[in-house]
C-alpha positions as CSV (number, residue, x, y, z in Angstrom):
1,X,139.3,180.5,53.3
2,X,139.3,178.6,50.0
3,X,136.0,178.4,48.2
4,X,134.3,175.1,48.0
5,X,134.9,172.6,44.8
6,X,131.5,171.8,43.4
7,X,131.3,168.7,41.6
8,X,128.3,168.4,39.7
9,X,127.1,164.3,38.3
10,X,128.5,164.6,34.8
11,X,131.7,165.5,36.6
12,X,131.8,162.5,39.0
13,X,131.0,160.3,35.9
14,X,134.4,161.5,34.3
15,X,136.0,160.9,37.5
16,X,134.3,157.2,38.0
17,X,135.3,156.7,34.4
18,X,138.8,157.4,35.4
19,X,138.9,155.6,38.0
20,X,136.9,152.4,37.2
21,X,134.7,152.6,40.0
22,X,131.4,154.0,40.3
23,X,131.3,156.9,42.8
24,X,127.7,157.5,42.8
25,X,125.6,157.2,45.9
26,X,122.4,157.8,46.8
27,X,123.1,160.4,49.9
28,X,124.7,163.8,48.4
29,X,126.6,164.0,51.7
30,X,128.2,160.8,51.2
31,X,129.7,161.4,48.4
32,X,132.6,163.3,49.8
33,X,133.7,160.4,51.8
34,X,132.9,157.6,48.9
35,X,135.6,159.8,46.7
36,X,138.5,159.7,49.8
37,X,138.1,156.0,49.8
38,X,138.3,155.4,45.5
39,X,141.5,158.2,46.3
40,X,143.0,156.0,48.5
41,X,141.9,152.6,47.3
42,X,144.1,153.9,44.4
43,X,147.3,154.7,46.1
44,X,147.0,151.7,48.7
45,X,148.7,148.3,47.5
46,X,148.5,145.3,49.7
47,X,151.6,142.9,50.3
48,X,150.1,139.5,52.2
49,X,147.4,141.7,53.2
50,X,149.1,144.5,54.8
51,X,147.9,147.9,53.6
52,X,150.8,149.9,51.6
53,X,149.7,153.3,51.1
54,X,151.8,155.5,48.4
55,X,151.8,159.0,47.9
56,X,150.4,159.8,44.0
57,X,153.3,161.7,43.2
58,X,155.6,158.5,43.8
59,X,152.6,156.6,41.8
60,X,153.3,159.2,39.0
61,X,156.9,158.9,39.3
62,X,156.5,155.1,39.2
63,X,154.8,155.0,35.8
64,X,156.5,157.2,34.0
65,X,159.1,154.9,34.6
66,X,157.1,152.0,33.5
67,X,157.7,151.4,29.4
68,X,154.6,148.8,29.6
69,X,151.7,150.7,30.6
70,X,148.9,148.4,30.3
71,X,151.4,146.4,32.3
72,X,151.5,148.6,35.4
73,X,149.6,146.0,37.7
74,X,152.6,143.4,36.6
75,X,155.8,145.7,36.8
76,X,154.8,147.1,40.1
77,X,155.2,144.0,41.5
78,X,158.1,142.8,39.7
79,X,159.7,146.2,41.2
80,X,158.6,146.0,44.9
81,X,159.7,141.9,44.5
82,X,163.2,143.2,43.5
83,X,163.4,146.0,45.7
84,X,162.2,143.8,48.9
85,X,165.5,141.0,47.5
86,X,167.3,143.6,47.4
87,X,166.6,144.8,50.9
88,X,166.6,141.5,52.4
89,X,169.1,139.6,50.4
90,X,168.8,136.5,48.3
């Protein structure tokens, strides 16, 4: 069996600090679950409010394919927008 990953506060500060959310709570045991959801708030995009979940690799492989990066947000979209024409026709 693996050993057990300890975080301690300074190290979910970095990780709030990367992710832009705070991931402090006030029950220890929570914690655990608080970090799945940030995780997968991050690799979840919505299109008219259905749920999109991507694997992070294919979020990695998405932005290093993105020459805009504080534009992410913006040429995601444009890319899913062409993809889904492209899919469907014009």
């Amino acid at each position: 069996m693996a050993p057990a990953v300890v975080l301690t506060y300074a190290d979910l500060a970095d990780l709030s600090s990367i992710i832009g959310r705070n991931i402090g709570v006030k029950d220890p045991s929570a914690i655990k679950g608080e970090l799945f959801n940030c995780v997968g708030e991050l690799t979840t995009i919505s299109v008219e409010g259905v749920p999109v979940t991507l694997e992070p690799r294919l979020l990695q492989r998405l932005k290093s394919r993105c020459l805009d990066k504080p534009n992410f947000d913006k040429w995601l979209r444009e890319v899913v927008i062409k993809q889904l024409h492209d899919f469907c026709g014009w």
